[in-house]
N, C-alpha and C positions, 0 to 999 in steps of 0.2 A: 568474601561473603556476597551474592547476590539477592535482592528483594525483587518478588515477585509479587505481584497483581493483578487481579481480573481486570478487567474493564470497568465493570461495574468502582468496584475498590479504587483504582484509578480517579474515577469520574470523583467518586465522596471524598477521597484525599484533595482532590483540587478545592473544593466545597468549601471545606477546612482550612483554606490557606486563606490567607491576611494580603487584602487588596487595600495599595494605597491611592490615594486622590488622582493619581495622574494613570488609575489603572493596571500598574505594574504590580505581579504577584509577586512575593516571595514565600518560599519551601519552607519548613521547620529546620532550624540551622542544626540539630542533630544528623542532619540526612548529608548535608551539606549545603554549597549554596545554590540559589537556581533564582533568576529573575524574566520573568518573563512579563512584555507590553505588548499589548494586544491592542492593534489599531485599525475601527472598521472604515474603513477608506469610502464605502459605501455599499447598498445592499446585494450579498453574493461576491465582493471582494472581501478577504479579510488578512488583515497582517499580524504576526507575530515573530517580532524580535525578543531573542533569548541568549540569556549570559549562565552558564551554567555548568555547576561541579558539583560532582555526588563523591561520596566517602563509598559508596559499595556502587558495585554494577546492577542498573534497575531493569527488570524485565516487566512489560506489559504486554499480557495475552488476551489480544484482539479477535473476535469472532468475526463470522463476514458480513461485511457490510458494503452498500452504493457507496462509492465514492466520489466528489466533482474530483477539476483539476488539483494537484499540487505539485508543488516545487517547493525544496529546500537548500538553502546551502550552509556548509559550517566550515570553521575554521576552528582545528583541535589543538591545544599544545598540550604536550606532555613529556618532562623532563627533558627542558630544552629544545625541543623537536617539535615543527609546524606542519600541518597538513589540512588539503583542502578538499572539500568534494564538494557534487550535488547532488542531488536523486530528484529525479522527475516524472511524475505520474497523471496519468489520462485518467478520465473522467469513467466507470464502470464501477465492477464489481472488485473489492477489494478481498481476498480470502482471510479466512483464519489464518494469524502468525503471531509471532513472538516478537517485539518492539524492545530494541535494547539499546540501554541508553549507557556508558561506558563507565566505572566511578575511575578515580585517581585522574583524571583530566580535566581541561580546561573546554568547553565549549562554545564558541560565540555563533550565533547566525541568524538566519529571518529562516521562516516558513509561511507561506502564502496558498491559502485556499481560493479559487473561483470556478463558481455556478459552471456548467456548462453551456446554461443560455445566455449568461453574460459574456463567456468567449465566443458562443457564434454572435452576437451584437458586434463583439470588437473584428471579428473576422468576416463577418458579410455573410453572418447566416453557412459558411462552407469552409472547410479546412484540405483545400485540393492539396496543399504540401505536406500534408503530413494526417490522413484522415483517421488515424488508428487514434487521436488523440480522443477521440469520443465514441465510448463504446456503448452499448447499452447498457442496462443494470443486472442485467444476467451472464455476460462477460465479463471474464478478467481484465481487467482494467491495463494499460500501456506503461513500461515500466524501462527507467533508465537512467543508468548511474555515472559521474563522471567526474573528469577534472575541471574546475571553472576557468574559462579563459580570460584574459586579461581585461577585456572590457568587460565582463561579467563579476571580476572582481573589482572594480570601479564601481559599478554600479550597487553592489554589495555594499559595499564601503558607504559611498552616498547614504544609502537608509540608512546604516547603522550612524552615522554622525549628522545627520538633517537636521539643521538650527532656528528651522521654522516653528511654528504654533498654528494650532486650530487651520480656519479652513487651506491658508497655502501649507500647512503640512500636508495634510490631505492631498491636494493636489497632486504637490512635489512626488511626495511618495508614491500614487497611484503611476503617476510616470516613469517611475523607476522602475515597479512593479511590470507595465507592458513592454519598457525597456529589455526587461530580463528575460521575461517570455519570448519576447522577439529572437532574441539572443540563443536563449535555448532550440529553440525551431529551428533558427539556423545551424546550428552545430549538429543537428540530429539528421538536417541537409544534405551536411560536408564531410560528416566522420564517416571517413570507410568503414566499406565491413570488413567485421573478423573476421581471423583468417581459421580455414578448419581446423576444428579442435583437432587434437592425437587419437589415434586408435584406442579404443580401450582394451585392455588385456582383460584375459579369460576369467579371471577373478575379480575383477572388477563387473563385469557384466554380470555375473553368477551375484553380488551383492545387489546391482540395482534392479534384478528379477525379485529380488527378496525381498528388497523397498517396495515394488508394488505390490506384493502381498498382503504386504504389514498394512498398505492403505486400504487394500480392496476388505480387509478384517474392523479396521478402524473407519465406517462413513460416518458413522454420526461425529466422533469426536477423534480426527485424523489430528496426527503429530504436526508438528512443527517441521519445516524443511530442515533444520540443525538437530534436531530431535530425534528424524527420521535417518538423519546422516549418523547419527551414532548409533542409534541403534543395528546401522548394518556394517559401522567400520570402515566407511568413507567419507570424510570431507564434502562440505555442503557444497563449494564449487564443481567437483567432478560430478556429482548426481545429477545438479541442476546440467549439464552439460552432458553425461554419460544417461540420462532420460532423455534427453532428445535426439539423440545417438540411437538408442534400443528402441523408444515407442512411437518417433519422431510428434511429441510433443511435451509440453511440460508438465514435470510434478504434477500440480495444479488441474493441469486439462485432462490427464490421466485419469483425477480424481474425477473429476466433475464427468469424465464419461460415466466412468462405471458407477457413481449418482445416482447418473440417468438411466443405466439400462437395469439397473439393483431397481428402480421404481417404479418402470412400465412393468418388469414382472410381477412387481406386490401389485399394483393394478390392475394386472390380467391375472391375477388369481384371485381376484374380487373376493379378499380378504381383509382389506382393509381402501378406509377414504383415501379422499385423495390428500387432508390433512392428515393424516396419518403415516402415509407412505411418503410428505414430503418430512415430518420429523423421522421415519425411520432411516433417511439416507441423509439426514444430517443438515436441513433444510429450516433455519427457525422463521420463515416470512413464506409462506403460503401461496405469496402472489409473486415472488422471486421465482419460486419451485415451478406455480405456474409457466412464466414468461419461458424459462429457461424450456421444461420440456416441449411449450409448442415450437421454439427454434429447434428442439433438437427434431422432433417427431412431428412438425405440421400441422400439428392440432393439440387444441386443450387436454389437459388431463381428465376432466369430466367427461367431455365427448368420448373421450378416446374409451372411457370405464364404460358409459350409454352404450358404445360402440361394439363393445367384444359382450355384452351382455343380451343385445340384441338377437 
Protein backbone atom coordinates (compact mmCIF):
# COMPACT_ATOMS: atom_id res chain seq x y z
CA UNK A 1 0.00 0.00 0.00
CA UNK A 2 1.33 3.42 -0.75
CA UNK A 3 0.04 6.89 0.82
CA UNK A 4 0.07 9.67 -1.01
CA UNK A 5 -0.08 13.57 -0.44
CA UNK A 6 0.07 16.91 -1.75
CA UNK A 7 2.20 19.15 -0.38
CA UNK A 8 -0.28 21.14 0.91
CA UNK A 9 -1.61 17.61 3.11
CA UNK A 10 2.05 16.99 3.92
CA UNK A 11 2.59 20.53 5.39
CA UNK A 12 -0.90 19.93 7.81
CA UNK A 13 0.12 16.41 8.68
CA UNK A 14 3.38 17.75 10.17
CA UNK A 15 1.05 20.56 11.96
CA UNK A 16 -0.64 17.53 13.61
CA UNK A 17 2.33 15.92 14.96
CA UNK A 18 3.28 16.00 18.63
CA UNK A 19 6.58 18.01 19.25
CA UNK A 20 8.46 17.20 22.36
CA UNK A 21 10.60 19.69 24.63
CA UNK A 22 13.91 19.12 22.99
CA UNK A 23 11.98 19.72 19.56
CA UNK A 24 12.02 16.19 18.19
CA UNK A 25 8.68 15.29 16.20
CA UNK A 26 7.22 12.11 16.17
CA UNK A 27 4.54 10.55 13.31
CA UNK A 28 1.21 8.94 14.65
CA UNK A 29 2.44 5.35 15.43
CA UNK A 30 -0.31 3.89 13.12
CA UNK A 31 1.95 5.04 10.14
CA UNK A 32 4.88 3.81 11.83
CA UNK A 33 7.73 5.21 13.50
CA UNK A 34 9.54 8.52 12.32
CA UNK A 35 11.48 10.97 14.66
CA UNK A 36 12.79 13.79 13.52
CA UNK A 37 15.09 16.94 15.43
CA UNK A 38 15.31 19.74 13.86
CA UNK A 39 18.44 22.02 14.80
CA UNK A 40 18.75 25.73 13.64
CA UNK A 41 22.54 25.99 13.89
CA UNK A 42 21.83 29.73 12.99
CA UNK A 43 19.98 31.91 10.45
CA UNK A 44 19.85 30.15 6.76
CA UNK A 45 21.54 27.06 8.36
CA UNK A 46 19.28 24.49 9.30
CA UNK A 47 19.70 20.66 10.41
CA UNK A 48 17.55 17.87 10.69
CA UNK A 49 18.35 14.45 12.04
CA UNK A 50 15.87 11.77 11.31
CA UNK A 51 15.23 7.95 12.56
CA UNK A 52 12.61 6.67 10.45
CA UNK A 53 10.14 3.63 9.51
CA UNK A 54 6.73 3.75 7.74
CA UNK A 55 4.57 0.52 7.55
CA UNK A 56 3.49 1.69 3.75
CA UNK A 57 5.49 3.51 1.04
CA UNK A 58 4.81 7.39 1.44
CA UNK A 59 4.59 9.56 -1.63
CA UNK A 60 4.79 13.35 -1.56
CA UNK A 61 3.82 15.47 -4.74
CA UNK A 62 5.91 18.48 -4.70
CA UNK A 63 5.15 21.39 -7.16
CA UNK A 64 8.00 23.71 -8.31
CA UNK A 65 9.60 25.53 -6.11
CA UNK A 66 13.28 27.97 -5.38
CA UNK A 67 15.30 25.93 -3.80
CA UNK A 68 18.66 27.06 -1.33
CA UNK A 69 21.36 24.37 -1.01
CA UNK A 70 20.81 20.83 0.32
CA UNK A 71 22.38 17.75 1.05
CA UNK A 72 21.39 14.54 2.55
CA UNK A 73 22.65 11.40 3.67
CA UNK A 74 20.88 8.05 4.90
CA UNK A 75 21.74 4.92 6.04
CA UNK A 76 18.86 2.04 5.24
CA UNK A 77 18.61 -1.41 6.70
CA UNK A 78 16.27 -3.66 5.53
CA UNK A 79 16.04 -7.34 6.35
CA UNK A 80 19.62 -7.67 7.43
CA UNK A 81 21.12 -5.63 4.55
CA UNK A 82 22.93 -2.01 5.03
CA UNK A 83 23.20 0.65 2.45
CA UNK A 84 24.36 4.19 2.07
CA UNK A 85 23.76 7.14 -0.11
CA UNK A 86 23.68 10.87 -0.42
CA UNK A 87 21.89 13.32 -2.71
CA UNK A 88 23.18 16.71 -3.26
CA UNK A 89 21.53 19.68 -4.42
CA UNK A 90 22.33 23.45 -5.71
CA UNK A 91 20.59 26.21 -4.82
CA UNK A 92 17.71 27.07 -8.12
CA UNK A 93 14.77 25.92 -9.15
CA UNK A 94 13.48 22.69 -7.88
CA UNK A 95 10.50 21.11 -10.45
CA UNK A 96 7.43 19.25 -9.82
CA UNK A 97 8.09 15.53 -8.52
CA UNK A 98 7.13 12.69 -6.46
CA UNK A 99 9.12 12.39 -3.02
CA UNK A 100 9.19 8.87 -1.93
CA UNK A 101 9.86 7.72 1.16
CA UNK A 102 10.23 3.63 1.26
CA UNK A 103 7.89 1.68 4.14
CA UNK A 104 9.13 -1.80 5.54
CA UNK A 105 12.69 -0.10 6.19
CA UNK A 106 14.75 1.36 8.58
CA UNK A 107 16.00 4.94 7.86
CA UNK A 108 18.66 6.97 9.71
CA UNK A 109 20.18 10.32 8.48
CA UNK A 110 20.75 14.23 8.76
CA UNK A 111 19.40 16.63 6.04
CA UNK A 112 20.84 20.17 5.96
CA UNK A 113 19.41 23.25 4.24
CA UNK A 114 21.59 26.58 3.58
CA UNK A 115 20.75 30.09 2.18
CA UNK A 116 22.59 30.62 -0.86
CA UNK A 117 23.93 33.83 0.59
CA UNK A 118 25.21 32.07 3.45
CA UNK A 119 27.47 29.68 1.11
CA UNK A 120 28.74 32.68 -0.81
CA UNK A 121 29.78 34.18 2.97
CA UNK A 122 31.40 30.74 3.79
CA UNK A 123 32.94 30.74 0.13
CA UNK A 124 34.16 34.31 -0.56
CA UNK A 125 31.26 35.59 -2.25
CA UNK A 126 32.43 32.78 -5.59
CA UNK A 127 32.21 29.22 -6.06
CA UNK A 128 35.30 29.00 -8.92
CA UNK A 129 35.18 24.90 -8.13
CA UNK A 130 32.31 24.15 -8.68
CA UNK A 131 29.97 27.22 -9.88
CA UNK A 132 26.69 25.20 -11.10
CA UNK A 133 26.22 25.04 -7.27
CA UNK A 134 24.20 28.40 -7.54
CA UNK A 135 21.81 28.73 -10.10
CA UNK A 136 19.07 31.26 -10.33
CA UNK A 137 15.44 30.63 -9.43
CA UNK A 138 14.50 30.05 -12.92
CA UNK A 139 16.86 27.25 -13.40
CA UNK A 140 16.87 23.81 -12.39
CA UNK A 141 18.75 23.54 -9.70
CA UNK A 142 22.35 21.02 -9.60
CA UNK A 143 21.73 17.67 -8.77
CA UNK A 144 23.83 14.68 -7.45
CA UNK A 145 23.65 11.25 -6.11
CA UNK A 146 26.18 8.98 -4.48
CA UNK A 147 28.09 6.78 -2.21
CA UNK A 148 29.37 8.44 1.00
CA UNK A 149 33.08 8.13 1.44
CA UNK A 150 34.74 7.21 4.42
CA UNK A 151 35.44 10.49 5.95
CA UNK A 152 31.82 11.63 5.09
CA UNK A 153 30.62 8.70 6.96
CA UNK A 154 32.64 9.95 10.18
CA UNK A 155 31.46 12.95 9.97
CA UNK A 156 27.73 11.62 9.57
CA UNK A 157 28.33 9.60 12.34
CA UNK A 158 29.63 12.65 14.66
CA UNK A 159 26.14 14.65 14.20
CA UNK A 160 24.17 11.67 14.72
CA UNK A 161 26.05 10.83 18.28
CA UNK A 162 27.12 14.78 19.36
CA UNK A 163 27.12 14.65 23.47
CA UNK A 164 27.11 18.46 23.45
CA UNK A 165 24.18 20.86 24.69
CA UNK A 166 23.13 24.28 23.70
CA UNK A 167 25.46 26.78 22.45
CA UNK A 168 28.83 24.14 21.80
CA UNK A 169 26.28 21.80 20.12
CA UNK A 170 25.62 24.35 17.82
CA UNK A 171 28.91 24.97 17.17
CA UNK A 172 30.10 21.38 16.98
CA UNK A 173 27.54 20.59 14.56
CA UNK A 174 27.74 23.72 12.42
CA UNK A 175 31.36 22.35 11.73
CA UNK A 176 30.48 19.14 10.91
CA UNK A 177 27.96 20.56 8.68
CA UNK A 178 30.97 22.81 6.47
CA UNK A 179 33.02 19.63 7.09
CA UNK A 180 30.52 17.67 4.82
CA UNK A 181 30.14 20.32 2.40
CA UNK A 182 33.61 20.61 1.92
CA UNK A 183 33.78 16.99 1.45
CA UNK A 184 31.05 16.76 -1.04
CA UNK A 185 32.75 19.46 -3.32
CA UNK A 186 35.62 17.62 -3.24
CA UNK A 187 34.20 14.36 -4.41
CA UNK A 188 32.20 16.10 -7.07
CA UNK A 189 36.20 17.45 -7.95
CA UNK A 190 37.52 13.94 -8.23
CA UNK A 191 34.66 11.61 -9.39
CA UNK A 192 35.32 10.86 -13.00
CA UNK A 193 33.02 11.13 -15.58
CA UNK A 194 30.63 8.52 -16.79
CA UNK A 195 31.45 6.79 -19.20
CA UNK A 196 28.88 6.77 -22.51
CA UNK A 197 25.86 5.61 -21.90
CA UNK A 198 24.75 2.36 -24.72
CA UNK A 199 23.13 3.03 -27.80
CA UNK A 200 19.59 3.02 -27.64
CA UNK A 201 17.65 0.65 -29.68
CA UNK A 202 14.95 1.60 -32.12
CA UNK A 203 12.21 1.07 -29.74
CA UNK A 204 13.39 2.57 -27.27
CA UNK A 205 13.85 5.76 -29.01
CA UNK A 206 10.33 5.32 -30.62
CA UNK A 207 9.01 5.28 -26.59
CA UNK A 208 11.12 8.37 -25.62
CA UNK A 209 9.54 10.37 -28.83
CA UNK A 210 6.36 9.47 -27.11
CA UNK A 211 7.43 10.81 -23.56
CA UNK A 212 7.74 14.11 -25.13
CA UNK A 213 4.56 14.17 -26.43
CA UNK A 214 2.78 13.17 -23.43
CA UNK A 215 4.67 16.39 -21.82
CA UNK A 216 4.31 18.75 -24.70
CA UNK A 217 0.01 17.70 -23.87
CA UNK A 218 0.57 17.74 -20.01
CA UNK A 219 2.29 21.74 -19.25
CA UNK A 220 0.19 22.78 -16.84
CA UNK A 221 0.29 19.58 -14.80
CA UNK A 222 3.34 17.40 -16.38
CA UNK A 223 3.75 13.59 -14.80
CA UNK A 224 6.24 12.68 -12.64
CA UNK A 225 9.60 11.23 -14.24
CA UNK A 226 8.39 7.55 -12.79
CA UNK A 227 5.03 8.34 -13.90
CA UNK A 228 6.05 9.44 -17.21
CA UNK A 229 8.47 6.26 -17.42
CA UNK A 230 5.47 4.11 -17.22
CA UNK A 231 3.34 5.47 -18.90
CA UNK A 232 5.65 4.74 -22.20
CA UNK A 233 7.09 1.17 -20.92
CA UNK A 234 10.60 2.30 -19.90
CA UNK A 235 12.35 2.43 -16.68
CA UNK A 236 13.01 5.99 -15.22
CA UNK A 237 16.86 5.54 -15.59
CA UNK A 238 16.99 4.76 -19.33
CA UNK A 239 14.61 7.94 -20.12
CA UNK A 240 16.50 10.17 -17.90
CA UNK A 241 19.64 8.95 -19.95
CA UNK A 242 17.88 7.95 -23.40
CA UNK A 243 16.30 12.12 -23.32
CA UNK A 244 19.60 13.17 -23.32
CA UNK A 245 20.65 10.95 -25.94
CA UNK A 246 17.55 12.00 -28.47
CA UNK A 247 16.97 15.88 -27.36
CA UNK A 248 20.45 16.43 -25.89
CA UNK A 249 18.87 17.77 -22.70
CA UNK A 250 16.79 16.79 -19.78
CA UNK A 251 13.23 15.66 -19.17
CA UNK A 252 13.00 18.72 -17.36
CA UNK A 253 14.64 21.19 -19.73
CA UNK A 254 12.70 19.66 -22.57
CA UNK A 255 9.70 20.67 -20.52
CA UNK A 256 10.64 23.95 -19.61
CA UNK A 257 11.41 24.69 -23.41
CA UNK A 258 8.42 23.99 -24.74
CA UNK A 259 6.92 26.30 -21.51
CA UNK A 260 8.57 28.85 -22.97
CA UNK A 261 7.84 28.70 -26.48
CA UNK A 262 3.76 27.25 -25.70
CA UNK A 263 3.88 31.19 -24.06
CA UNK A 264 5.50 33.59 -26.22
CA UNK A 265 2.89 32.21 -28.70
CA UNK A 266 -0.18 32.78 -26.23
CA UNK A 267 1.52 36.19 -26.13
CA UNK A 268 1.78 36.96 -29.61
CA UNK A 269 -1.63 36.26 -30.14
CA UNK A 270 -2.59 38.70 -27.61
CA UNK A 271 -5.12 36.60 -26.19
CA UNK A 272 -4.42 36.48 -23.15
CA UNK A 273 -2.00 38.35 -20.07
CA UNK A 274 0.99 37.65 -19.38
CA UNK A 275 -0.63 36.01 -15.96
CA UNK A 276 -2.58 34.15 -17.75
CA UNK A 277 -0.29 32.67 -20.29
CA UNK A 278 2.18 32.08 -17.30
CA UNK A 279 -0.75 29.75 -15.61
CA UNK A 280 -1.55 28.40 -19.03
CA UNK A 281 2.03 26.72 -19.32
CA UNK A 282 2.08 25.58 -15.92
CA UNK A 283 3.70 28.45 -14.13
CA UNK A 284 2.07 29.17 -10.40
CA UNK A 285 4.62 32.42 -9.61
CA UNK A 286 4.28 35.17 -12.13
CA UNK A 287 7.64 36.51 -11.37
CA UNK A 288 9.40 32.89 -11.92
CA UNK A 289 7.37 32.88 -15.37
CA UNK A 290 8.71 36.36 -15.70
CA UNK A 291 12.43 35.86 -14.88
CA UNK A 292 12.52 32.59 -16.78
CA UNK A 293 11.17 34.06 -20.12
CA UNK A 294 13.57 37.25 -20.22
CA UNK A 295 16.51 34.49 -19.93
CA UNK A 296 15.05 32.73 -22.46
CA UNK A 297 13.93 35.65 -24.93
CA UNK A 298 15.95 38.93 -23.74
CA UNK A 299 13.30 40.67 -22.66
CA UNK A 300 10.15 40.89 -20.26
CA UNK A 301 6.99 39.27 -21.11
CA UNK A 302 5.09 42.71 -21.03
CA UNK A 303 7.55 44.37 -23.19
CA UNK A 304 7.71 41.80 -25.43
CA UNK A 305 3.20 41.80 -25.60
CA UNK A 306 3.87 46.26 -25.85
CA UNK A 307 6.22 45.05 -28.32
CA UNK A 308 4.45 42.95 -31.11
CA UNK A 309 1.22 45.18 -30.39
CA UNK A 310 3.05 48.17 -31.48
Amino acid sequence: MTITLSQADYANWLDETTATADDAMAYPAGLGHRQQHHVALREGIDLCIEDCWLKDDLEIQHCDRVHPLEFTFEQAQSGGKRSQRYDFFGSGLAPAEVWRVPGNRRLVGINVHIEPHIFQQWSGETCDDFPDLLRPADQRYFERSGTPTAAMQMAVQAILRCPFQGLTQRLYLESKVWELMALLIEDLKTTPESVSPPALKPDDVERIHYASKLLCRQLTQPPSLIELARAVGINDHKLKVGFRQVFGTTVFGYLHEHRMERSRQLLESGDLSVTAAAEAVGFASRGHFAAAFRRKYGVNPGVYVRGRRA
